[in-house]
PAZABA-186523 format. One line per field, with one value per residue (C-alpha): y negated, z negated, x negated. Coordinates in Angstrom, 2 decimals, m for minus. Layout:
PAZABA-186523
py	c(Y|...)
pz	c(Z|...)
px	c(X|...)
This chain:
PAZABA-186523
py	c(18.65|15.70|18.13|19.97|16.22|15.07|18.26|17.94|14.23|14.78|18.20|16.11|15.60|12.51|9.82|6.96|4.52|2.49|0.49|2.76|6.09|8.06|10.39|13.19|15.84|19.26|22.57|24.64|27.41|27.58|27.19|27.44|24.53|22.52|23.75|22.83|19.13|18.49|19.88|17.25|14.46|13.95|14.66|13.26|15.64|17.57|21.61|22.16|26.13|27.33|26.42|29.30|29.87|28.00|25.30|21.79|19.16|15.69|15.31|12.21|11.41|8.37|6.43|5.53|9.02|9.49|6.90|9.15|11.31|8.90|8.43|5.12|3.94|1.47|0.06|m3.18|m1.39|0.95|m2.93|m3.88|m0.91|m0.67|m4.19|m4.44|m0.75|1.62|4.95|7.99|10.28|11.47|8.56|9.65|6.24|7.21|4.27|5.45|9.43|9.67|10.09|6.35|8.31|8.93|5.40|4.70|1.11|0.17|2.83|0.80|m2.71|m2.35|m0.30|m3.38|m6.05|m4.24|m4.27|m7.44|m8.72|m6.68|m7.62|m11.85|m11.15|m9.71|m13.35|m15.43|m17.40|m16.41|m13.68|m13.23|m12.20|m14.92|m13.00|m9.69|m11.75|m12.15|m15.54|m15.91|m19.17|m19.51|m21.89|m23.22|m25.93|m29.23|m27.54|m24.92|m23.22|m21.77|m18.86|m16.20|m12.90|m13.12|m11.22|m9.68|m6.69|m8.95|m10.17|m6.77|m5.78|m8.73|m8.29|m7.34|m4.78|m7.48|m9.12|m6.27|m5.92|m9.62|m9.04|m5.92|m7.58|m10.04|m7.44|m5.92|m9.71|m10.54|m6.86|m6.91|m9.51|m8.28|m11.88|m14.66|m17.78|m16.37|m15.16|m18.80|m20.41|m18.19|m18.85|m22.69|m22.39|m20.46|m23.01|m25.89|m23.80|m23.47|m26.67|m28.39|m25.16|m25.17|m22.99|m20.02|m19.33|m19.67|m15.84|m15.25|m18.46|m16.88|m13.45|m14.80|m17.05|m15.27|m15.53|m19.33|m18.97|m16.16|m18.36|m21.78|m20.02|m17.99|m21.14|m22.67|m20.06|m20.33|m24.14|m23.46|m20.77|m23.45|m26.44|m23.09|m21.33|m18.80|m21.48|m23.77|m21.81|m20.15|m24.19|m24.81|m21.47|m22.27|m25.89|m24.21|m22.71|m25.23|m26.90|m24.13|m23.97|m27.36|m27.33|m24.02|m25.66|m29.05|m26.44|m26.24|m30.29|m31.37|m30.14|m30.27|m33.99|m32.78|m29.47|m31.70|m32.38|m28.83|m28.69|m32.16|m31.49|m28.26|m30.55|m33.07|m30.91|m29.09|m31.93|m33.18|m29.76|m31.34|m34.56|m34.60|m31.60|m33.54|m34.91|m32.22|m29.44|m30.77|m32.87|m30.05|m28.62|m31.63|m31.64|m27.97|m28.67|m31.53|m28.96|m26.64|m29.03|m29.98|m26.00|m25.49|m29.07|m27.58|m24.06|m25.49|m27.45|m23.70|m22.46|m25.16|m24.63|m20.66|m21.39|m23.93|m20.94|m18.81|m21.10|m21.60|m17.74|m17.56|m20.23|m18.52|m15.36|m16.59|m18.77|m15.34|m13.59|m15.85|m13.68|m10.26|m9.13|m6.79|m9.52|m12.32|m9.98|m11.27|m14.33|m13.61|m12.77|m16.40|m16.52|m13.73|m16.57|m18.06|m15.36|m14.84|m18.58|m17.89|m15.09|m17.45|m20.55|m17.36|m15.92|m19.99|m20.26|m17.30|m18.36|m21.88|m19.97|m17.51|m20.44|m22.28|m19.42|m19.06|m22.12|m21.64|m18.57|m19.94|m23.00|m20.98|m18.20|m21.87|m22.79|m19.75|m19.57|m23.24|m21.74|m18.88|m21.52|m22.45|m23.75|m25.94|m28.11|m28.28)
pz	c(m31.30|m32.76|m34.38|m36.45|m37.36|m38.61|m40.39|m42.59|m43.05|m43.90|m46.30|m48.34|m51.61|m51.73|m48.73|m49.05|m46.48|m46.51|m43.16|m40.40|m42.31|m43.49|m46.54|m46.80|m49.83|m48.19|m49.43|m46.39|m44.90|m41.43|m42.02|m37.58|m37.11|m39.04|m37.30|m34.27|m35.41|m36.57|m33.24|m31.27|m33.57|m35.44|m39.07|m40.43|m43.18|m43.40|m44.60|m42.63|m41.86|m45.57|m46.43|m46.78|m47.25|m50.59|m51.08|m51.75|m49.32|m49.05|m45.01|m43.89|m40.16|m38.24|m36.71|m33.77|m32.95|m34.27|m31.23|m28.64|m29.82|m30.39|m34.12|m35.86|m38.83|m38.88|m36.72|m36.38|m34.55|m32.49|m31.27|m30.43|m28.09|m26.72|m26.90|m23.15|m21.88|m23.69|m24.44|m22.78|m25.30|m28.65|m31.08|m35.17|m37.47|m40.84|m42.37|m42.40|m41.74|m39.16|m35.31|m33.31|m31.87|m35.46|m36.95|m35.07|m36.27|m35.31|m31.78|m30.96|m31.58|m30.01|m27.11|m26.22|m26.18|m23.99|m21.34|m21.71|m21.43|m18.21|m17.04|m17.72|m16.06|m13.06|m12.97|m13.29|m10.81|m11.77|m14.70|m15.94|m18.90|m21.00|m23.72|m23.80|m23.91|m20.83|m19.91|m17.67|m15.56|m15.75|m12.58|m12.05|m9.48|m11.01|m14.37|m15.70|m18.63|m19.95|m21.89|m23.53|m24.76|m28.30|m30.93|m34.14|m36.16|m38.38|m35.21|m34.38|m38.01|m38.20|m34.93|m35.85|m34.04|m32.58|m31.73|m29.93|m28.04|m26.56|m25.78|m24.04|m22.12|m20.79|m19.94|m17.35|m15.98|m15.03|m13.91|m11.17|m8.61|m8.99|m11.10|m9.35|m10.61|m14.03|m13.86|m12.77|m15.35|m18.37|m16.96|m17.03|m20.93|m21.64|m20.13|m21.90|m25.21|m25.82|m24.00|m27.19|m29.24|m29.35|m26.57|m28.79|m30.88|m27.79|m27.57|m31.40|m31.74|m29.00|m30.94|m34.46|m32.76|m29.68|m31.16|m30.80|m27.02|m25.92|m27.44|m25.81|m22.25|m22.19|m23.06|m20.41|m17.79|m18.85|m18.35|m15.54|m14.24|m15.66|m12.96|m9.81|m10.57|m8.77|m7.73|m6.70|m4.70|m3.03|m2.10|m0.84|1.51|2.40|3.60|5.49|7.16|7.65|9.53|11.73|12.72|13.90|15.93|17.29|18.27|19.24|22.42|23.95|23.28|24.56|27.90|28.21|29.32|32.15|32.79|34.86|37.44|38.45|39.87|40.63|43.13|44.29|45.69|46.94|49.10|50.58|51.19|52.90|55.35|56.29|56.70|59.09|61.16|64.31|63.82|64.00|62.20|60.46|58.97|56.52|56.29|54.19|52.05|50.78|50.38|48.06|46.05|46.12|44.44|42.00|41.20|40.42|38.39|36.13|35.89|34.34|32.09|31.17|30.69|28.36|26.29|26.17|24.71|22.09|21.14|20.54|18.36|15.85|16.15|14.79|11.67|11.06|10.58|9.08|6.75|5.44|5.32|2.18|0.50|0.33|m2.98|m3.02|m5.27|m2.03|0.00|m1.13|m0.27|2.46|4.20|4.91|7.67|8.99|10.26|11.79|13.67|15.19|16.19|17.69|19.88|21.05|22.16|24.17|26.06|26.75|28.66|30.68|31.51|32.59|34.56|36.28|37.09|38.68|40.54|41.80|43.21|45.12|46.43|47.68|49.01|51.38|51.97|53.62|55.06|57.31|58.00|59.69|61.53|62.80|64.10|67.31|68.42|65.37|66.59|70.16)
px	c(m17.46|m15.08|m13.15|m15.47|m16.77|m13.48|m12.73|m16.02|m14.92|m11.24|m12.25|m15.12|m14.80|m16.48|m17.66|m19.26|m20.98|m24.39|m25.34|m25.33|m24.91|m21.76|m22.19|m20.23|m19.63|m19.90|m19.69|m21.34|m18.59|m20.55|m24.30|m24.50|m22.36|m24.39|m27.66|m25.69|m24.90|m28.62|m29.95|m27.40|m29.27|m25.69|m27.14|m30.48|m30.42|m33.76|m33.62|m30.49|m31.92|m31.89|m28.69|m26.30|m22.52|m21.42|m24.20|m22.84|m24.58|m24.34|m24.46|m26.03|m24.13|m25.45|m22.58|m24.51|m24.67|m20.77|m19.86|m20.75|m18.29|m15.43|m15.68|m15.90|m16.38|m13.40|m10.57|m13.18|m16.23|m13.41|m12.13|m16.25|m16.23|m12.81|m11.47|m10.59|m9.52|m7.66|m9.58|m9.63|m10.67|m9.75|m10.73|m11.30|m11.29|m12.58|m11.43|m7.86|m9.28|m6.89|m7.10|m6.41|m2.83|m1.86|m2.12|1.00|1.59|m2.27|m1.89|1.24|0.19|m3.29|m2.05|0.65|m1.96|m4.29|m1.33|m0.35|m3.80|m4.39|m0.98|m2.45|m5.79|m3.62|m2.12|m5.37|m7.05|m10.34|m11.48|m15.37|m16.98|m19.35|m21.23|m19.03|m15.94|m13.50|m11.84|m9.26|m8.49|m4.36|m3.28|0.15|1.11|m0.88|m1.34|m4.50|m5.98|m9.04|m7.98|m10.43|m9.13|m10.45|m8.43|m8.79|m7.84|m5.61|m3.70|m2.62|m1.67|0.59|2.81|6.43|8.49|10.46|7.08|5.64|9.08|8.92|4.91|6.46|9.15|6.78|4.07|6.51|7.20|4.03|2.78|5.68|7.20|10.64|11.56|9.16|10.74|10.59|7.02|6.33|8.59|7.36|3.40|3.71|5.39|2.17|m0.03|1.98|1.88|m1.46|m3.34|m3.36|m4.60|m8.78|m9.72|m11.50|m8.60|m6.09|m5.18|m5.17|m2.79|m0.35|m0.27|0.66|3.34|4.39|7.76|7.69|6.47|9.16|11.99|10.72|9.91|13.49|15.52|13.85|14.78|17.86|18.15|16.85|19.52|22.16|21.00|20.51|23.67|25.32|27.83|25.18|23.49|26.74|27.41|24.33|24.31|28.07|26.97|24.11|26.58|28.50|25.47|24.58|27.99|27.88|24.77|26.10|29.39|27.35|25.37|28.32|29.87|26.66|27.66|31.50|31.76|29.62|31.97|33.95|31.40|31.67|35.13|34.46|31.54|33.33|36.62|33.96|32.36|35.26|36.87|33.38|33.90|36.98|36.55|33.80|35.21|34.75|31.54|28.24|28.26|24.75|26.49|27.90|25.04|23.61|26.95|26.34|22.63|23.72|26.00|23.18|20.39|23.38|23.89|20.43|20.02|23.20|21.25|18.95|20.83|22.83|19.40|17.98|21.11|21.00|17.29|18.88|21.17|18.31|16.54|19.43|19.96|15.98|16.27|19.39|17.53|14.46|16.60|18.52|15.43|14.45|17.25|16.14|17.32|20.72|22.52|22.64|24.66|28.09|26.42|25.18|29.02|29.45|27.28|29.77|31.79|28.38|27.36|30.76|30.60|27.17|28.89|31.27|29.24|27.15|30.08|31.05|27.73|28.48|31.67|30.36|26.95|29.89|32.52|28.79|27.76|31.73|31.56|28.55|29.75|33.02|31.50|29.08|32.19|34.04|31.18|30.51|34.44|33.82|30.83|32.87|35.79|33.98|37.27|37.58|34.87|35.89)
């Protein structure tokens, strides 16, 4: 029924309000609509049956009644019921006897604060209403602020385009997590901005100065992309590489001084087959025991370092992982070198468990052929 409302508003020749009634100057075209409206407790006027095509009525519409159907009597009372949420209905303002939609400067700048303010109670710590109007608790590392949403119709009429873009470019910052070290940077400005302001005319204060607060919080982010460059942080990953590289490299160093041993205790024990090749044949048997207790002590060792391996492979990973976005990739290809390093020191460790294990094998191969000599120990 709003728009047979509005078009008796916006055709009257004369309108006037007192307290909670609107007067409109009607000459009657459709005496059933008006029947209709007085029936749905929209007009108070009395007589409404014997009016007739052509009579000139002043129609007395109660603006409690007009709410229902999303007409107001000014952009102030629209703000009392919709200061929060956006409508979903067709909204008629007869102060400017327009629809909301078509008081673009008043649709735009009202529409833009509702999303930022939905966007800032998505980033509180804690949001509740005290008397019909919503505070938000604002907490960043050791700093917080009390901040209620209380605006005014003058605040919106006197944001600039430029204004409204800025309130828009930081709406889309703090509804997504695409830019965290922003978000954070351009919440603690806010925080800093307004702790001196008194707390009931925080919001209002940020609107007429926004300005002030999107120039302060984007030269800080950039003083703060000045001191964690590109450059710096392609030195810091390149020296993390560095460092995995060397505790990569240091698996295998660990255990080379006791390589040696290997071939060592190979010769020793052949040469112990030899040397006692007149005395029992027990006596043999205790040197390849020997070499056996040291094979398994130096598995264990190989296996303790394979494990060490596997734990730098893991930070590795889990250090990477901290750089999901596309832009690290080229950053990202200087662990190439670390991986391939990783490879290496693996395929070391099997060559050292193999050369082990070959060792064993020929040392039992001799020790059978001795066995099988019968005349050798005659």
């Amino acid at each position: 029924m709003i728009k047979e409302i509005t078009a008796i508003i916006r055709t009257s020749a004369n309108t006037r309000t007192e307290g909670d009634i609107l007067y409109c100057e009607h000459t009657v075209q459709d005496a059933n609509l008006l029947e209709r409206l007085y029936e749905a407790a929209l007009l108070h006027n009395s007589g409404i049956e014997d009016l007739r095509p052509g009579d000139i009525v002043i129609l007395e519409f109660s603006f409690a009644a007009l709410f229902s159907q999303g007409i107001y009597e000014n952009r102030a009372s629209f703000l009392r019921k919709h200061y929060y949420r956006h409508p979903s209905r067709d909204i008629f303002i007869c102060e400017t006897g327009s629809y909301f939609t078509d008081d673009h400067i008043f649709h735009t700048a009202y529409t833009v604060v509702v999303r930022f303010m939905e966007a800032l109670a998505g980033l509180a710590q804690f949001s509740y209403f005290e008397e019909e109007l919503r505070k938000l608790l604002l907490v960043r590392e050791d700093v917080s602020l009390l901040l209620p949403l209380h605006y005014t119709c003058a605040d919106l009429s006197a944001l600039k385009a430029t204004t409204l873009e800025q309130l828009q470019d930081v709406t889309v910052l703090f509804s997504g997590n695409a830019f965290p070290d922003r978000q954070g940077l351009f919440i603690n400005e806010l925080i800093h901005y307004l702790q001196q302001e008194p707390e009931a005319q925080r919001f209002s204060f940020l609107l007429q100065h926004f300005g002030q607060y999107y120039t302060r919080a984007t030269s800080a982010y950039t003083y703060y992309l000045r001191n964690f460059s590109y450059n710096k942080l392609r030195l810091e990953m390149d020296a993390k590489a560095l460092d995995f590289s060397q505790r990569l490299q240091g698996v295998v160093n660990d255990i080379q001084n006791k390589l040696i041993v290997i071939p060592s205790a190979f010769v020793l024990v052949i040469t112990t087959f030899i040397v006692n090749r007149n005395r029992l044949f027990y006596v043999n048997i205790f040197s390849f025991a020997g070499f056996l207790i040291f094979c398994a002590y130096f598995q264990i060792f190989i296996a303790n370092q394979r494990s060490l391996l596997r734990i730098i492979k893991s930070h590795i990973d889990k250090y990477l992982g901290t750089f999901r976005e596309a832009a690290f990739e080229e950053l990202k290809a200087s662990f190439s070198l670390v991986y391939e390093e990783h490879r290496n020191q693996s395929f070391r460790l099997l060559l050292v468990n193999m050369i082990l294990v070959l060792s064993l094998v020929l040392s039992i191969t001799f020790l059978i052929c001795l066995r099988g000599n019968e005349n050798f120990y005659s």
